[in-house]
N, CA, C and O atoms as a printed pandas DataFrame, in Angstrom:
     atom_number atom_name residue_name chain_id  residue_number  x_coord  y_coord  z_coord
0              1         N          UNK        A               1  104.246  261.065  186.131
1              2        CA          UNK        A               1  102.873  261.145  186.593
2              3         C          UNK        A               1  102.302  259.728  186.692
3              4         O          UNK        A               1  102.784  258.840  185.990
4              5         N          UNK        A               2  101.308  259.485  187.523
5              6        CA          UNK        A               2  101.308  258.320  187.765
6              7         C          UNK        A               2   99.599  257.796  187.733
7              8         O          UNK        A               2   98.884  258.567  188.374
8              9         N          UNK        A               3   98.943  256.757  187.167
9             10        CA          UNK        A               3   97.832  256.926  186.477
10            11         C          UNK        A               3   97.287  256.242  187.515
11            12         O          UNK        A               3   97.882  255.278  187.998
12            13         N          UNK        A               4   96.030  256.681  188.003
13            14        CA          UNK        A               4   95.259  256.339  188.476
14            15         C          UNK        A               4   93.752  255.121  188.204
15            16         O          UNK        A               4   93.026  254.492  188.974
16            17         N          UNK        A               5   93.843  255.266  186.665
17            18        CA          UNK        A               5   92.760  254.788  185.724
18            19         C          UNK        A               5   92.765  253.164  185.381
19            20         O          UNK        A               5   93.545  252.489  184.709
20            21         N          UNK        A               6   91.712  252.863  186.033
21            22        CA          UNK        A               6   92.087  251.192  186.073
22            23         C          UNK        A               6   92.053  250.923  184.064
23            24         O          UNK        A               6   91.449  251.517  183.170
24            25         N          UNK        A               7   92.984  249.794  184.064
25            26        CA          UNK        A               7   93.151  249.246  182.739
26            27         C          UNK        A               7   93.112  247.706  182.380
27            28         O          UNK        A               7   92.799  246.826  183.183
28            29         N          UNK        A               8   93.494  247.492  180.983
29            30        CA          UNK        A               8   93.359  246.351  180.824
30            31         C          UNK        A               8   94.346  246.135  179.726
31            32         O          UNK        A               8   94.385  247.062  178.917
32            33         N          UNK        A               9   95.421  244.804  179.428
33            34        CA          UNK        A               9   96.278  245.036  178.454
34            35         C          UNK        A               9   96.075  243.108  178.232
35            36         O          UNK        A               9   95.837  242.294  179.125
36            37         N          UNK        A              10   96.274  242.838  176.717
37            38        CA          UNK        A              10   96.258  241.451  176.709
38            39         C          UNK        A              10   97.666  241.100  176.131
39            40         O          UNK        A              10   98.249  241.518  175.130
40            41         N          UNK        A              11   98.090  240.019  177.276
41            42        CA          UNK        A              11   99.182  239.128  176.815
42            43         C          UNK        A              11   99.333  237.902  175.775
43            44         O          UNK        A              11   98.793  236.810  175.950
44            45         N          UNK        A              12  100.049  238.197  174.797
45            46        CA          UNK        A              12  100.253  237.235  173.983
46            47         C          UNK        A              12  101.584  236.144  174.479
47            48         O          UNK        A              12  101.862  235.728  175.604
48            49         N          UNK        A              13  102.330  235.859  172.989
49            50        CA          UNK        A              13  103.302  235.571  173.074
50            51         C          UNK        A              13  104.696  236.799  173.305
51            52         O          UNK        A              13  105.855  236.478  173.570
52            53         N          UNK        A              14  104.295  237.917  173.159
53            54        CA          UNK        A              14  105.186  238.980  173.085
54            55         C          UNK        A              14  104.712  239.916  174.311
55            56         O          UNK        A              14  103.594  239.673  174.765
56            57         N          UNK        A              15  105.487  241.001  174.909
57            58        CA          UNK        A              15  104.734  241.981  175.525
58            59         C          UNK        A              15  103.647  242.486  175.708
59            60         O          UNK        A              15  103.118  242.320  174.608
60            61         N          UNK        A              16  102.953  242.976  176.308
61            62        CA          UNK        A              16  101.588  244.030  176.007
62            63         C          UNK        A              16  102.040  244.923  176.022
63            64         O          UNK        A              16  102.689  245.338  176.982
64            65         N          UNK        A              17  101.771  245.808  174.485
65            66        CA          UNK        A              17  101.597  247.356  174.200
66            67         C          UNK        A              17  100.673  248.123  174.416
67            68         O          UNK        A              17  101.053  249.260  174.694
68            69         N          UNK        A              18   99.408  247.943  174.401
69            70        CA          UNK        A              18   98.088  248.381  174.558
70            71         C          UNK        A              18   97.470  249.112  175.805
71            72         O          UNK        A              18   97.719  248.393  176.772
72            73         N          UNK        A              19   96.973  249.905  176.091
73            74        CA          UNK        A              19   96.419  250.067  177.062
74            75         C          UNK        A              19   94.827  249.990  177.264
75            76         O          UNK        A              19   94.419  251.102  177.600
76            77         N          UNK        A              20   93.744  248.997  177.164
77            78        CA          UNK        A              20   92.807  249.336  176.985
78            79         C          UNK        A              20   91.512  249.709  177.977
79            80         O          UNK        A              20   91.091  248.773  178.657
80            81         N          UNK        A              21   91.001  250.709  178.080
81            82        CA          UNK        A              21   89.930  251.467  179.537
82            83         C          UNK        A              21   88.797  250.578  179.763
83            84         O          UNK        A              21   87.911  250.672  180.613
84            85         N          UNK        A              22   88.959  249.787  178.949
85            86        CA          UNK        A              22   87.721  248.675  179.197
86            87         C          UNK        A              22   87.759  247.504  179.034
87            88         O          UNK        A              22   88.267  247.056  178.007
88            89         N          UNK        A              23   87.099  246.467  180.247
89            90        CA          UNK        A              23   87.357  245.167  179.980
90            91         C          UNK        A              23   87.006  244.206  178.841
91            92         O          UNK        A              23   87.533  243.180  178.412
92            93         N          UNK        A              24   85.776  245.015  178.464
93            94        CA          UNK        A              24   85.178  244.516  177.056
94            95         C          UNK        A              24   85.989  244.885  175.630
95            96         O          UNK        A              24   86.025  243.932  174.852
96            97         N          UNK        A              25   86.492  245.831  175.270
97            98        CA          UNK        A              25   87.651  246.640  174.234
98            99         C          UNK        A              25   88.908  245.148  174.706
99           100         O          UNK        A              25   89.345  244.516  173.744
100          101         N          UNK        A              26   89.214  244.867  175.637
101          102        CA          UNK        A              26   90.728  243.711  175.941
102          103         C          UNK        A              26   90.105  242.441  175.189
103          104         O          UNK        A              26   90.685  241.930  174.230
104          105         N          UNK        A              27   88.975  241.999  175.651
105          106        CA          UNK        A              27   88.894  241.071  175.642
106          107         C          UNK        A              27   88.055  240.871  173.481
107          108         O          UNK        A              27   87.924  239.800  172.890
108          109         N          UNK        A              28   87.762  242.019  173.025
109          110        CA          UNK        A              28   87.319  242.309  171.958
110          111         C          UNK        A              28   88.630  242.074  171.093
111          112         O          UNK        A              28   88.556  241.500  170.007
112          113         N          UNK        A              29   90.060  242.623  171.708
113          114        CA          UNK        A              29   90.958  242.261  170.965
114          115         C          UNK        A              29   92.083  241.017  171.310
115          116         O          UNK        A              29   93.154  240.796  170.745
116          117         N          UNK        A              30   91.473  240.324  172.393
117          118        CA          UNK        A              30   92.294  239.264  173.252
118          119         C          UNK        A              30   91.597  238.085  172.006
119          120         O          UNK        A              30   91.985  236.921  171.901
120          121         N          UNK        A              31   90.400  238.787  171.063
121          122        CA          UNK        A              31   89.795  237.665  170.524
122          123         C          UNK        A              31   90.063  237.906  169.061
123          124         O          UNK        A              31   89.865  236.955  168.305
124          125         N          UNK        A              32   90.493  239.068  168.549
125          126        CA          UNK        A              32   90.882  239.323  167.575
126          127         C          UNK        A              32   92.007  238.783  166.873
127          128         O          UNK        A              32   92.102  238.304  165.743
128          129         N          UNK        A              33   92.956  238.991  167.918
129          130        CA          UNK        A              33   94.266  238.157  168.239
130          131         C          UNK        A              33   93.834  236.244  167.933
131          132         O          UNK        A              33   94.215  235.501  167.029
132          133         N          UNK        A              34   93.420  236.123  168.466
133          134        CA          UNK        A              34   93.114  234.786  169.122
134          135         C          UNK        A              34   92.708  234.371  167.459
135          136         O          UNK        A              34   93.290  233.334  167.144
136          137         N          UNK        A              35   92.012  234.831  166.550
137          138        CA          UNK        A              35   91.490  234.645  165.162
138          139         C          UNK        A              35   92.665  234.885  164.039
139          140         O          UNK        A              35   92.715  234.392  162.912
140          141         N          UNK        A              36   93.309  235.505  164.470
141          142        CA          UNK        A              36   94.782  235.810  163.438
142          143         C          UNK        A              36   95.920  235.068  163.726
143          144         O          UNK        A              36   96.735  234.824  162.836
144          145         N          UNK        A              37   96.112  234.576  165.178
145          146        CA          UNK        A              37   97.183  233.525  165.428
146          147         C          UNK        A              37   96.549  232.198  166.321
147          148         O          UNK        A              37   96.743  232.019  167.523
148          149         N          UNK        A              38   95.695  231.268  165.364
149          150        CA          UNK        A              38   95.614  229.534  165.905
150          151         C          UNK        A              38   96.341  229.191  166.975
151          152         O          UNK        A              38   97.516  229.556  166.935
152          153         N          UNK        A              39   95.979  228.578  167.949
153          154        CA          UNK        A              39   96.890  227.969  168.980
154          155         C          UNK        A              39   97.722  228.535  169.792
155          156         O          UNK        A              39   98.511  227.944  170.529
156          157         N          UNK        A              40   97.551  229.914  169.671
157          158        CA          UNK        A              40   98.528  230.858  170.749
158          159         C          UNK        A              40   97.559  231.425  171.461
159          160         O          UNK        A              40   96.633  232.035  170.927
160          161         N          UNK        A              41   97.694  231.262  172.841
161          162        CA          UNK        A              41   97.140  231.629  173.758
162          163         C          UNK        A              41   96.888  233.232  174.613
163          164         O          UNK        A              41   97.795  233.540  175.386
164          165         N          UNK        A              42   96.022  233.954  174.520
165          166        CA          UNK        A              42   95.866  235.215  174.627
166          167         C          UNK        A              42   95.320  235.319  175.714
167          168         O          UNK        A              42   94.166  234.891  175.762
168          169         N          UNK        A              43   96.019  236.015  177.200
169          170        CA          UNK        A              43   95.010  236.238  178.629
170          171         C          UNK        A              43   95.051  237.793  178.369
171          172         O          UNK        A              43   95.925  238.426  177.776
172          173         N          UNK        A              44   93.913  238.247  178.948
173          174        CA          UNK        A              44   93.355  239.432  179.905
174          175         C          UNK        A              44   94.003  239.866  181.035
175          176         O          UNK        A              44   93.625  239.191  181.993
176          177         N          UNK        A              45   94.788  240.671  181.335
177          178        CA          UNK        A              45   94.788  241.029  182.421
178          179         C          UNK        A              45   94.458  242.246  182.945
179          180         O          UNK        A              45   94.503  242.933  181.925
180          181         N          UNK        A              46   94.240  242.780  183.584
181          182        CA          UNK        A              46   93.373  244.039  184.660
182          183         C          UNK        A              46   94.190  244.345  185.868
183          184         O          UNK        A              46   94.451  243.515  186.740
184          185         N          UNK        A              47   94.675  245.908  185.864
185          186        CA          UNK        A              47   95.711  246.403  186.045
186          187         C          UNK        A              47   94.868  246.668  187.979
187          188         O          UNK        A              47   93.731  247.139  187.966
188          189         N          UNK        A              48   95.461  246.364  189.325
189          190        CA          UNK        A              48   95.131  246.509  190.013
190          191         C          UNK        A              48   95.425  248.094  191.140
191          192         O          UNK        A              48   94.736  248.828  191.849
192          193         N          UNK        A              49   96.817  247.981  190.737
193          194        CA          UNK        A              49   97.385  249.372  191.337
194          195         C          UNK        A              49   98.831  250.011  190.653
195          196         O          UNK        A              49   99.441  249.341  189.819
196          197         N          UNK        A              50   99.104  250.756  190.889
197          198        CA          UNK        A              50  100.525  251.408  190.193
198          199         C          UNK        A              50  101.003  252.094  191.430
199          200         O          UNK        A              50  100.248  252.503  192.313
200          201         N          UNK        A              51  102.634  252.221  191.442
201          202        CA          UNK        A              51  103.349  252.875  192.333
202          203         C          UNK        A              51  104.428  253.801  191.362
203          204         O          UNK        A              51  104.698  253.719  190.163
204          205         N          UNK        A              52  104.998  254.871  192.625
205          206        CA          UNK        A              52  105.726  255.747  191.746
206          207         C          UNK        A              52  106.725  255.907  193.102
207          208         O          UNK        A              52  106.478  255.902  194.308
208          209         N          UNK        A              53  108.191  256.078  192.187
209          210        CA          UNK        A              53  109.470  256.735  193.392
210          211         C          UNK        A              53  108.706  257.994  193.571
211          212         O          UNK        A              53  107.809  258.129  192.738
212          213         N          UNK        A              54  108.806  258.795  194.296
213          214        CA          UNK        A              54  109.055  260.545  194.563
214          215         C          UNK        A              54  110.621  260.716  194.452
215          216         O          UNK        A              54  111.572  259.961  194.653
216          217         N          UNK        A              55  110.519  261.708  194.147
217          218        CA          UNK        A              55  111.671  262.456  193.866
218          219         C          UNK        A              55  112.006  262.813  195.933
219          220         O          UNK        A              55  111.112  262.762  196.778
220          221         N          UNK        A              56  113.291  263.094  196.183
221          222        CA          UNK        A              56  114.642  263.532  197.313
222          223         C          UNK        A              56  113.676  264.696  197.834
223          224         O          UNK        A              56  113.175  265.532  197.081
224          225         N          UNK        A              57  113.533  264.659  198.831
225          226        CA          UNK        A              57  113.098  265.484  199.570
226          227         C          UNK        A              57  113.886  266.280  200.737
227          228         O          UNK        A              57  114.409  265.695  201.685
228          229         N          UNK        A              58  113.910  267.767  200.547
229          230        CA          UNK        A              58  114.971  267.905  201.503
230          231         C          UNK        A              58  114.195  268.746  203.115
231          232         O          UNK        A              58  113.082  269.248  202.957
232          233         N          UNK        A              59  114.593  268.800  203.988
233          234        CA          UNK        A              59  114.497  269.466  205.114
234          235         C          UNK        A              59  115.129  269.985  205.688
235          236         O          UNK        A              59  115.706  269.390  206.599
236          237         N          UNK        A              60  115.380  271.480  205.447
237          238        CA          UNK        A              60  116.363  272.183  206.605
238          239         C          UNK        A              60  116.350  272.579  207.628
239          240         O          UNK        A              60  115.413  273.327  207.905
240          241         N          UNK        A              61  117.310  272.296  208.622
241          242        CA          UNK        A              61  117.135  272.517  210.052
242          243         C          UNK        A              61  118.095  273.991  210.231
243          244         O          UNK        A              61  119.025  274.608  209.711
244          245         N          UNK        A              62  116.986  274.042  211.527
245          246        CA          UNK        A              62  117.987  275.207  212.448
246          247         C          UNK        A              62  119.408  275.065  212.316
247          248         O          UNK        A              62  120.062  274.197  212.895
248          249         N          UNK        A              63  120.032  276.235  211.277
249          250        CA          UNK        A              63  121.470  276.037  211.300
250          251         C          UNK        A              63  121.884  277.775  211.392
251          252         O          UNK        A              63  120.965  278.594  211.378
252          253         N          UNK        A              64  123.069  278.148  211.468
253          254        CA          UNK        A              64  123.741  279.436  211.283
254          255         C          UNK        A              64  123.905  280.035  210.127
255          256         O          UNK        A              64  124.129  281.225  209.910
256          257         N          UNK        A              65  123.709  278.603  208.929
257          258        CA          UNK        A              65  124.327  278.935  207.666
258          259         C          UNK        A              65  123.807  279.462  206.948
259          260         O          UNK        A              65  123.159  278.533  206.467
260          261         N          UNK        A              66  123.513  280.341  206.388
261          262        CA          UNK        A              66  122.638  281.006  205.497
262          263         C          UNK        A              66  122.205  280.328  204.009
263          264         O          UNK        A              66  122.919  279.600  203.319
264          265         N          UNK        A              67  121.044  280.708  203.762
265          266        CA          UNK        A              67  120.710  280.470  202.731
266          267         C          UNK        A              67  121.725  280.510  201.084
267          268         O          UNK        A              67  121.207  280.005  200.088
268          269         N          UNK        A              68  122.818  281.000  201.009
269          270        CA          UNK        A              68  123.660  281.355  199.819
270          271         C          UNK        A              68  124.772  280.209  199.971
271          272         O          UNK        A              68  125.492  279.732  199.094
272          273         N          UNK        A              69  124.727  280.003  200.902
273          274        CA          UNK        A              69  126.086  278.649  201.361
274          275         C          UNK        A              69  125.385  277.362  202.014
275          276         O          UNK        A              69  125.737  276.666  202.966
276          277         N          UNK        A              70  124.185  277.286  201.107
277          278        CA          UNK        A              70  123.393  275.392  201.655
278          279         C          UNK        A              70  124.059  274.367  201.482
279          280         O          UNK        A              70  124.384  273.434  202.217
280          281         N          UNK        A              71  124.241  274.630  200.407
281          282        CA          UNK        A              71  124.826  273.742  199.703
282          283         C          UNK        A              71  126.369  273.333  199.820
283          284         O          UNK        A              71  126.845  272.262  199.447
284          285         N          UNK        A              72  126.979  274.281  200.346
285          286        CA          UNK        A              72  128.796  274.540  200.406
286          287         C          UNK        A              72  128.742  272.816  200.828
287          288         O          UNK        A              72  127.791  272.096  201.134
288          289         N          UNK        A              73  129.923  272.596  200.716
289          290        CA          UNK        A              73  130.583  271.588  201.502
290          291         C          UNK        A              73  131.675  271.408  202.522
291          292         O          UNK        A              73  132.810  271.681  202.132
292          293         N          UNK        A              74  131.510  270.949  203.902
293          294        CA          UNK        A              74  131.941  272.040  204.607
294          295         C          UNK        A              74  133.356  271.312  205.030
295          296         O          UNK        A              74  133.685  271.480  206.205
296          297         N          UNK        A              75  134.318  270.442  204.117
297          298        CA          UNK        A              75  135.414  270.115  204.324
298          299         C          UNK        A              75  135.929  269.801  202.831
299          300         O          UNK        A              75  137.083  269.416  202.644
């Protein structure tokens, strides 16, 4: 499923785990951070869009073959 809900996650020195719904909540803990580790640098960032694969889509055409043998393989 694929989220629609703009976000906000702050980068440290390690990954961002966080997901936070507000820019003020990121930056509340971009500063929290910032007070527990001196000299390491903490950005904001703000999530702009997300994409998703879809799943194989199939389409069957006009054929003879019936529905019980779609799938057969025909050599």
């Amino acid at each position: 499923m694929i989220s629609e809900r703009k976000f906000w996650m702050v980068l440290g020195e390690g990954p961002p785990t966080y997901r936070h719904y507000t820019q003020h909540q990121a930056c509340i803990e971009a500063e929290r951070l910032a007070k527990l580790h001196p000299h390491q640098t903490f950005t904001v960032m703000e999530s702009v869009a997300s994409v998703v694969r879809q799943n194989v889509l199939w389409a069957r055409h006009d054929s003879e073959a019936s529905d019980d043998n779609f799938f057969d393989i025909p050599f």
